[in-house]
mmCIF file of the C-alpha atoms, coordinates in Angstrom:
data_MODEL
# 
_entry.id   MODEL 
# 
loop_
_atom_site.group_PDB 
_atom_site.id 
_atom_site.type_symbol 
_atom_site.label_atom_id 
_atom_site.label_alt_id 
_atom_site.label_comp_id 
_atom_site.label_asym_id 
_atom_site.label_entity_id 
_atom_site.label_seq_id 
_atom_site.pdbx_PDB_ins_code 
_atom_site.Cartn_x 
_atom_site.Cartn_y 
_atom_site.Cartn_z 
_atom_site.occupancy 
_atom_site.B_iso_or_equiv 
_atom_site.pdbx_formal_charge 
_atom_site.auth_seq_id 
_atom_site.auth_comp_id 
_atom_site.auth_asym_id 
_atom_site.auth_atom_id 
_atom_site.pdbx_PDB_model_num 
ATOM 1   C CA . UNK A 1 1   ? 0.000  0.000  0.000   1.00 0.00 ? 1   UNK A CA 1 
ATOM 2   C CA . UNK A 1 2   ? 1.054  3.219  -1.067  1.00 0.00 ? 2   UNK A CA 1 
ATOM 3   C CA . UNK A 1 3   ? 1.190  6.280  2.211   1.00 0.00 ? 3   UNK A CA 1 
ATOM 4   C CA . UNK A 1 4   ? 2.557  9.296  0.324   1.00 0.00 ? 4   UNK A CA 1 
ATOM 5   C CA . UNK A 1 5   ? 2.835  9.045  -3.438  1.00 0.00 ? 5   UNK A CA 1 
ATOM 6   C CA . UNK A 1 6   ? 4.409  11.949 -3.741  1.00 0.00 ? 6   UNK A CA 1 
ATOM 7   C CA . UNK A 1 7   ? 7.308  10.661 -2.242  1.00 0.00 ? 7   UNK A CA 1 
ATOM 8   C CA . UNK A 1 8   ? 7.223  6.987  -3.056  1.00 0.00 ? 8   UNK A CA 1 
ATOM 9   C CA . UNK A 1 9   ? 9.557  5.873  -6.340  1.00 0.00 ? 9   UNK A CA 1 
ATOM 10  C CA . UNK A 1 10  ? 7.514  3.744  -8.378  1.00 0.00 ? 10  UNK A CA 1 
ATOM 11  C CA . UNK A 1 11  ? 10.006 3.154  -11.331 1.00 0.00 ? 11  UNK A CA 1 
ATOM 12  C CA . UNK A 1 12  ? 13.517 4.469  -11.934 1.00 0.00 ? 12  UNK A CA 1 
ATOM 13  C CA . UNK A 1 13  ? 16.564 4.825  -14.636 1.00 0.00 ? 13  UNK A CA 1 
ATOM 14  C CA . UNK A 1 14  ? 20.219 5.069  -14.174 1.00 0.00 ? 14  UNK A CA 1 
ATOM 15  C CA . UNK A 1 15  ? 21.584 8.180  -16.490 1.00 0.00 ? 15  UNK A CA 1 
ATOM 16  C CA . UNK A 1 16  ? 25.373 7.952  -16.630 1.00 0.00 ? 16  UNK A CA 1 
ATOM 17  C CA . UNK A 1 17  ? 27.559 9.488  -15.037 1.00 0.00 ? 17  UNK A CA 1 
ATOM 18  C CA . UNK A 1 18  ? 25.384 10.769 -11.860 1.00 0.00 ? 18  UNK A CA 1 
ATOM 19  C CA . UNK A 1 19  ? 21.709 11.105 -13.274 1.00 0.00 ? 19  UNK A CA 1 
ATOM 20  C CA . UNK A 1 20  ? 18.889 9.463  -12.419 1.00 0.00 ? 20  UNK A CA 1 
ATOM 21  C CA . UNK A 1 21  ? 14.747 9.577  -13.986 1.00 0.00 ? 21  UNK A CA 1 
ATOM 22  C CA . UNK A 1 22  ? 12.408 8.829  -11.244 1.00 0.00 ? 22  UNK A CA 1 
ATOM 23  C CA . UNK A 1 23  ? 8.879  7.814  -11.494 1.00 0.00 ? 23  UNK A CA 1 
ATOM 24  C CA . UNK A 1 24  ? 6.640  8.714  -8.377  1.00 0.00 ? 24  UNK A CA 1 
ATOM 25  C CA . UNK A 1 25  ? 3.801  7.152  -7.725  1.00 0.00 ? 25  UNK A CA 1 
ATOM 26  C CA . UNK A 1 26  ? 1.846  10.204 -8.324  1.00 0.00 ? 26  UNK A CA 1 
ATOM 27  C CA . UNK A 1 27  ? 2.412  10.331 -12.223 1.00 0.00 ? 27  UNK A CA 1 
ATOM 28  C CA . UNK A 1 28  ? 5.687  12.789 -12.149 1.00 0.00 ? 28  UNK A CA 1 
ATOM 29  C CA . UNK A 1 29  ? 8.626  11.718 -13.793 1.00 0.00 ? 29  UNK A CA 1 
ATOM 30  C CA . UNK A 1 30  ? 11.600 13.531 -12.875 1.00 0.00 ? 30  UNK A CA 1 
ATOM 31  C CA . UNK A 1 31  ? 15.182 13.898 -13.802 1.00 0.00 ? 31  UNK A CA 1 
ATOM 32  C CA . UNK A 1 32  ? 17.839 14.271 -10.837 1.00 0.00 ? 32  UNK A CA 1 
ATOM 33  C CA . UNK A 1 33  ? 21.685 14.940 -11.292 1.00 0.00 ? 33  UNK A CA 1 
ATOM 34  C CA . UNK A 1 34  ? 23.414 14.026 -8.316  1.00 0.00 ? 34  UNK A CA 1 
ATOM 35  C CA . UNK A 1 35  ? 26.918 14.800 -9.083  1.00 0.00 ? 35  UNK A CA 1 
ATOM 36  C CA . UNK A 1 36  ? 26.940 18.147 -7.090  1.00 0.00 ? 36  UNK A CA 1 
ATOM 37  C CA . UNK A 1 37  ? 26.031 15.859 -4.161  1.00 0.00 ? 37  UNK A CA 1 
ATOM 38  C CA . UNK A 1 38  ? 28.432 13.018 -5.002  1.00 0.00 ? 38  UNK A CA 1 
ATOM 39  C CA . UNK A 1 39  ? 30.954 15.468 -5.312  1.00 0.00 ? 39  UNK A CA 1 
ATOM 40  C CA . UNK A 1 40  ? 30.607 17.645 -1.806  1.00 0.00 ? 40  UNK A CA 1 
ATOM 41  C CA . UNK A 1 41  ? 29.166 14.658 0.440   1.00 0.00 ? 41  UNK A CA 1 
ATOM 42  C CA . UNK A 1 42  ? 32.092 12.867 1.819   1.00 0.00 ? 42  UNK A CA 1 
ATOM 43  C CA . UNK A 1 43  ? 29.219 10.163 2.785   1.00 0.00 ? 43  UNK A CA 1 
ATOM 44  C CA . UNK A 1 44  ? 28.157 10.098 -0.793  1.00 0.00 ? 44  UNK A CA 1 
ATOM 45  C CA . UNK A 1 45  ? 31.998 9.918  -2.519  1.00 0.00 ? 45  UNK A CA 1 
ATOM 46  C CA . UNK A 1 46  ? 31.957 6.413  -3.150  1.00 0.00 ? 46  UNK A CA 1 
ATOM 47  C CA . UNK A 1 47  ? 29.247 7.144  -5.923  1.00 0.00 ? 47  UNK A CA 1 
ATOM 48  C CA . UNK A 1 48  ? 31.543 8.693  -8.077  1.00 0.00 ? 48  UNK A CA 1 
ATOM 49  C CA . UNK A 1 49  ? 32.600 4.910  -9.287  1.00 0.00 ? 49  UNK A CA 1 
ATOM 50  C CA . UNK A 1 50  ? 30.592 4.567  -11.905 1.00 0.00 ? 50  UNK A CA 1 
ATOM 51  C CA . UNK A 1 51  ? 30.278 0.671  -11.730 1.00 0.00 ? 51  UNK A CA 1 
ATOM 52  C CA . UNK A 1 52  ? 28.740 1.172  -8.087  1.00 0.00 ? 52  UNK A CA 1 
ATOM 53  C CA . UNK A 1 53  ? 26.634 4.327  -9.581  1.00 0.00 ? 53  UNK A CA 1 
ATOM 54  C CA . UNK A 1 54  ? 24.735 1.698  -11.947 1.00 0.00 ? 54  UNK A CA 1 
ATOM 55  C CA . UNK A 1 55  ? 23.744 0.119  -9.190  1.00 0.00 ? 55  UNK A CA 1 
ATOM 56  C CA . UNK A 1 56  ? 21.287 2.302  -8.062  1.00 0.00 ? 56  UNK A CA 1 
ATOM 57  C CA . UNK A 1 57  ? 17.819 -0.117 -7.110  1.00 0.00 ? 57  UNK A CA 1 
ATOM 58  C CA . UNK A 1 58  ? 15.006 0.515  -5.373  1.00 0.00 ? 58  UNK A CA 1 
ATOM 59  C CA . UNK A 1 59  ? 14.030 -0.729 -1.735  1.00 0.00 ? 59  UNK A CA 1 
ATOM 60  C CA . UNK A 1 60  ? 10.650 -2.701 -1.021  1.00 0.00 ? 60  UNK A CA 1 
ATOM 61  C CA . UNK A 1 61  ? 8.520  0.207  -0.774  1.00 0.00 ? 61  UNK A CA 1 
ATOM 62  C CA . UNK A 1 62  ? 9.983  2.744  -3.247  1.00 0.00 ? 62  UNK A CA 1 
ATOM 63  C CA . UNK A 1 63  ? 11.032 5.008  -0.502  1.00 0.00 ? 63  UNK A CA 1 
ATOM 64  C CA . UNK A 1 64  ? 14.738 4.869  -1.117  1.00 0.00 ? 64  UNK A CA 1 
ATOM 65  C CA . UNK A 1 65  ? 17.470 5.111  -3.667  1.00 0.00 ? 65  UNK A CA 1 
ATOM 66  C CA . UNK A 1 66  ? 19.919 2.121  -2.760  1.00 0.00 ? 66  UNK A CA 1 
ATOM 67  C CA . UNK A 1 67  ? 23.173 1.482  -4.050  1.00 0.00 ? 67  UNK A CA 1 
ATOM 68  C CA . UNK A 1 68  ? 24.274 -0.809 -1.297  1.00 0.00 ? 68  UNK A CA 1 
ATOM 69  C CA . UNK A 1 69  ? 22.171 -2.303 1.611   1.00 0.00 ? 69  UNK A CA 1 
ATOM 70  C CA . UNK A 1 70  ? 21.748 -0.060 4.971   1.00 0.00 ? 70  UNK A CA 1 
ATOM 71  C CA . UNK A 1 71  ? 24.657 1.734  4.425   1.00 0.00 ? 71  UNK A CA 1 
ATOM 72  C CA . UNK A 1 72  ? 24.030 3.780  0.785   1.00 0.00 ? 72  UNK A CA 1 
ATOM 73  C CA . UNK A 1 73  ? 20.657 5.004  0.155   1.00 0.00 ? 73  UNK A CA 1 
ATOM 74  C CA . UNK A 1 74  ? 18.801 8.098  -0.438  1.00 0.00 ? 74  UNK A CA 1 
ATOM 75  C CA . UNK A 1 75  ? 15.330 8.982  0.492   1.00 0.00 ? 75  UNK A CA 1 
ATOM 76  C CA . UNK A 1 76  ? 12.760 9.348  -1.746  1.00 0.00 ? 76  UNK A CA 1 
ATOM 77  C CA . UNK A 1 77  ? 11.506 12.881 -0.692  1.00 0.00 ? 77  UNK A CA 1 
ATOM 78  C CA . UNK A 1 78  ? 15.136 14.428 -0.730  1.00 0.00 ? 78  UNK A CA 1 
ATOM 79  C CA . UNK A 1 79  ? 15.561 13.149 -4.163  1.00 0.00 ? 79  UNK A CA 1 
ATOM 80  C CA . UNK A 1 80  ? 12.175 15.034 -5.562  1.00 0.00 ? 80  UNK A CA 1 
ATOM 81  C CA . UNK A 1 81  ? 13.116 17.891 -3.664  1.00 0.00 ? 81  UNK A CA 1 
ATOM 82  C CA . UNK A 1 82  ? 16.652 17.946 -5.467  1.00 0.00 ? 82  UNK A CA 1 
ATOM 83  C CA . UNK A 1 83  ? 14.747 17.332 -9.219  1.00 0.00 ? 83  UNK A CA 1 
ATOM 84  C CA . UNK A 1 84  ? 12.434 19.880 -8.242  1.00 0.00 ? 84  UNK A CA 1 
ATOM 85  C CA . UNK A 1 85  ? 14.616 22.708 -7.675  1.00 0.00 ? 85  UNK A CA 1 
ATOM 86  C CA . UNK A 1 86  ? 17.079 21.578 -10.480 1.00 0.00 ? 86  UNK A CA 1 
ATOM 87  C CA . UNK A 1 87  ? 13.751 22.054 -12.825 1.00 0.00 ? 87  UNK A CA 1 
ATOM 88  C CA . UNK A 1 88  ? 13.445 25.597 -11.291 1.00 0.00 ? 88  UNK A CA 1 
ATOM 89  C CA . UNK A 1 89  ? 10.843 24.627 -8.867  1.00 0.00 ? 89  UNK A CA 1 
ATOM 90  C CA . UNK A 1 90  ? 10.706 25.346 -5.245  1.00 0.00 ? 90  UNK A CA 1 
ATOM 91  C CA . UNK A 1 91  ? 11.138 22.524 -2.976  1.00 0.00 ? 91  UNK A CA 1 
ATOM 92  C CA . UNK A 1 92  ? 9.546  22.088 0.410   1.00 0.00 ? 92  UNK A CA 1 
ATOM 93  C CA . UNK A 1 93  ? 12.504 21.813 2.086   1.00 0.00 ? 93  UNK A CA 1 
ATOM 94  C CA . UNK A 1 94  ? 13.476 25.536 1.048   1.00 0.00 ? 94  UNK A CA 1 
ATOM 95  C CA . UNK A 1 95  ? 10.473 26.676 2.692   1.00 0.00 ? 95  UNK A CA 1 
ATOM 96  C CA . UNK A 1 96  ? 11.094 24.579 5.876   1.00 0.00 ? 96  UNK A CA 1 
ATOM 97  C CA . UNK A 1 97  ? 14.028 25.780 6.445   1.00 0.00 ? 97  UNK A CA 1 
ATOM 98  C CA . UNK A 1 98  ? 12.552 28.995 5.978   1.00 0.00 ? 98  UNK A CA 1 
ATOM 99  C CA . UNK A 1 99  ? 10.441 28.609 9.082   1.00 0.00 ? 99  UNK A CA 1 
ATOM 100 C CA . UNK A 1 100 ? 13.038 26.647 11.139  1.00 0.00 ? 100 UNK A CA 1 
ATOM 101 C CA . UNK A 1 101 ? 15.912 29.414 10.399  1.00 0.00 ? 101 UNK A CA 1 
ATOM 102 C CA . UNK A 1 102 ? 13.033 31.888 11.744  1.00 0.00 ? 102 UNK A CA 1 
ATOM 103 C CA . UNK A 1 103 ? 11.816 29.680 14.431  1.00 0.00 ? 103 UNK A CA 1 
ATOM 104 C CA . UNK A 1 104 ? 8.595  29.575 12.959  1.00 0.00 ? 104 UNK A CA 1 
ATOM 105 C CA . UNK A 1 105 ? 4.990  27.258 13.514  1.00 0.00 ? 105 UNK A CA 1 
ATOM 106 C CA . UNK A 1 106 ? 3.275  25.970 10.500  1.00 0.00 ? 106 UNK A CA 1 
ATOM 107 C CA . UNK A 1 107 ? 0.484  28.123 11.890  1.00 0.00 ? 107 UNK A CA 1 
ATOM 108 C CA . UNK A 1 108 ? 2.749  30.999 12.523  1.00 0.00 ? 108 UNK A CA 1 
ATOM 109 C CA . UNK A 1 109 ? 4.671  30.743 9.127   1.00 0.00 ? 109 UNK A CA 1 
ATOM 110 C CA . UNK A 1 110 ? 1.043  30.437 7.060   1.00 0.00 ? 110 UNK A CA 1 
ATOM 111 C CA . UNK A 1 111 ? -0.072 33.867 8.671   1.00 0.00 ? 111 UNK A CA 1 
ATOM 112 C CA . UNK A 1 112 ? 3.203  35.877 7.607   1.00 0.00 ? 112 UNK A CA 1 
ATOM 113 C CA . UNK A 1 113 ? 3.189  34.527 3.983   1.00 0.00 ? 113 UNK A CA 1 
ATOM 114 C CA . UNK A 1 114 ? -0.646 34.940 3.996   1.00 0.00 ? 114 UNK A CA 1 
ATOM 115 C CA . UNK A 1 115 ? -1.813 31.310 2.836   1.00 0.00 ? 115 UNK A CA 1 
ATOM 116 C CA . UNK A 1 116 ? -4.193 29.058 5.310   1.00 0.00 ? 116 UNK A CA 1 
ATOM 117 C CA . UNK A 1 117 ? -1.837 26.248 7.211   1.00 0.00 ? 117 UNK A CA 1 
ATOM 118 C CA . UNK A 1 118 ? -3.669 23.524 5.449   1.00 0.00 ? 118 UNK A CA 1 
ATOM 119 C CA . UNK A 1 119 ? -2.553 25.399 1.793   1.00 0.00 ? 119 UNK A CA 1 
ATOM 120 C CA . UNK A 1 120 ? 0.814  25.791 3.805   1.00 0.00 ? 120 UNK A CA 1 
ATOM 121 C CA . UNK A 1 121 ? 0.713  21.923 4.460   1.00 0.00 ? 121 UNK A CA 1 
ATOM 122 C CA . UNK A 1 122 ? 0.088  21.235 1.140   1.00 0.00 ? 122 UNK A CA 1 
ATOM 123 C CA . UNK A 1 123 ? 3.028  22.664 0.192   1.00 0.00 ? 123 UNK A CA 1 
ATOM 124 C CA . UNK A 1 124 ? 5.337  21.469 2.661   1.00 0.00 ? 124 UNK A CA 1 
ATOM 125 C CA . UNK A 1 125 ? 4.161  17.776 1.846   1.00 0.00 ? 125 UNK A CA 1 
ATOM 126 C CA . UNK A 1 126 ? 4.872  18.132 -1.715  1.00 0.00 ? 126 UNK A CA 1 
ATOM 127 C CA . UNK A 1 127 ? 1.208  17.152 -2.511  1.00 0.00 ? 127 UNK A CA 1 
ATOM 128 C CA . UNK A 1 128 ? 0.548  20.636 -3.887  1.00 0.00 ? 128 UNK A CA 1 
ATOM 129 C CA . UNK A 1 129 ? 3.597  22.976 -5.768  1.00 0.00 ? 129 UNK A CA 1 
ATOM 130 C CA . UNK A 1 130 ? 5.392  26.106 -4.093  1.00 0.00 ? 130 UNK A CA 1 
ATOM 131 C CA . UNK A 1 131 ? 4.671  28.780 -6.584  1.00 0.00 ? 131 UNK A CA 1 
ATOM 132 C CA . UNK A 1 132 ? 7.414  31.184 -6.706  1.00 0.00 ? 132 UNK A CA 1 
ATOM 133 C CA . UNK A 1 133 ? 4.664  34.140 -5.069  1.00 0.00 ? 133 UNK A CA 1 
ATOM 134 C CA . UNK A 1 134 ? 4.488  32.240 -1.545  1.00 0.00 ? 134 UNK A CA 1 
ATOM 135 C CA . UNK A 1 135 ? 8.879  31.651 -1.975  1.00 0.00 ? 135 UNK A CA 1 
ATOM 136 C CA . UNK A 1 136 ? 8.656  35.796 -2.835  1.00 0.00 ? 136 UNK A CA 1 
ATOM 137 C CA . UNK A 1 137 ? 6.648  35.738 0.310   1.00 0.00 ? 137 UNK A CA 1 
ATOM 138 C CA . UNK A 1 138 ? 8.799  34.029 2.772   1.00 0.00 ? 138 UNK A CA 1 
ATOM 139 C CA . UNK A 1 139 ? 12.058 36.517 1.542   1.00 0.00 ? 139 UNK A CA 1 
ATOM 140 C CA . UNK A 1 140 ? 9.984  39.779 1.761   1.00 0.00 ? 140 UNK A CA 1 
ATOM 141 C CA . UNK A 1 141 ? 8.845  39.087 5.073   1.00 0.00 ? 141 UNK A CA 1 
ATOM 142 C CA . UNK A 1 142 ? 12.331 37.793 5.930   1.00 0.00 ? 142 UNK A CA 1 
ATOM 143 C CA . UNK A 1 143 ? 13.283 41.485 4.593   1.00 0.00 ? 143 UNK A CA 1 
ATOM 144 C CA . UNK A 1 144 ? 10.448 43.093 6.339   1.00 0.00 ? 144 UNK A CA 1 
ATOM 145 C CA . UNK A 1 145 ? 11.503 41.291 9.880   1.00 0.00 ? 145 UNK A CA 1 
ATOM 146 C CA . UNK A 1 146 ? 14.752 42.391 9.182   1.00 0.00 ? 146 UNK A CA 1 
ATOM 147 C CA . UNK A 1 147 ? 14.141 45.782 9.058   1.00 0.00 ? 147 UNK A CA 1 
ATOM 148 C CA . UNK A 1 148 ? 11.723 45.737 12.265  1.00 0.00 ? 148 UNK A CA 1 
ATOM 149 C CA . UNK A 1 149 ? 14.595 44.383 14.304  1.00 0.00 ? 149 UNK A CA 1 
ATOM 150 C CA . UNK A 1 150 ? 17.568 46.380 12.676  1.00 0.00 ? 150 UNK A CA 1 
# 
């Protein structure tokens, strides 16, 4: 049974050197380079054999990446994040870092951007896209809050 399609890998292709296509099991098919990762991740170096790269499978429930058992993987929602912003997109873990940099509650962070927290929840879930307005948002009152306490 699927919980979260959004961030459960239904299908994927290796695309050499450090790509990968995913299928979600939402319908979205997205491309993710991860050589910027392989590259600056100590944790992640071993990737950049491209014998071991090929190896990239997916676990039982299509909520990981794995290139070797429990002790190379990557979850599914960082990897959509990652294809979403490479595609221009913003990803939900911009915005949550947003409100954790600011120390701020879903309910809290809905009323300065001016969306309801369920719209907010939407987005952070990745059920529902960030459109670049609510991103616009977060900075101006980051800008705004700046000013008040400068």
């Amino acid at each position: 049974m699927i919980h979260d399609p959004h961030h459960t890998i239904a299908a994927l292709t290796v695309c050499a050197p450090y790509g990968l296509t995913l299928t979600f099991a939402d319908g979205a098919t997205l491309p993710v380079d991860l050589s910027g990762v392989v590259n600056s991740h100590p944790a992640l170096s071993a990737l950049s054999d491209p014998a071991l790269f090929a190896l990239a499978h997916l676990d039982a429930l299509g909520g990981y990446v794995v290139w070797i058992d429990d002790e190379l993987e990557m979850a599914a929602d960082n990897l959509r994040n990652m294809a979403t912003e490479q595609a221009g997109g913003i990803g939900p873990e911009r915005v949550l870092n947003w409100m954790a940099r600011h120390g701020l509650t879903q309910a809290h962070a809905a009323d300065a951007i001016g969306v309801s927290r369920r719209m907010l929840n939407y987005y952070l879930s990745g059920s529902r896209p960030i459109p670049k307005t609510v991103w616009l948002a977060c900075l101006g009152w980051e800008t705004v809050g700046d000013m008040a306490h400068g």
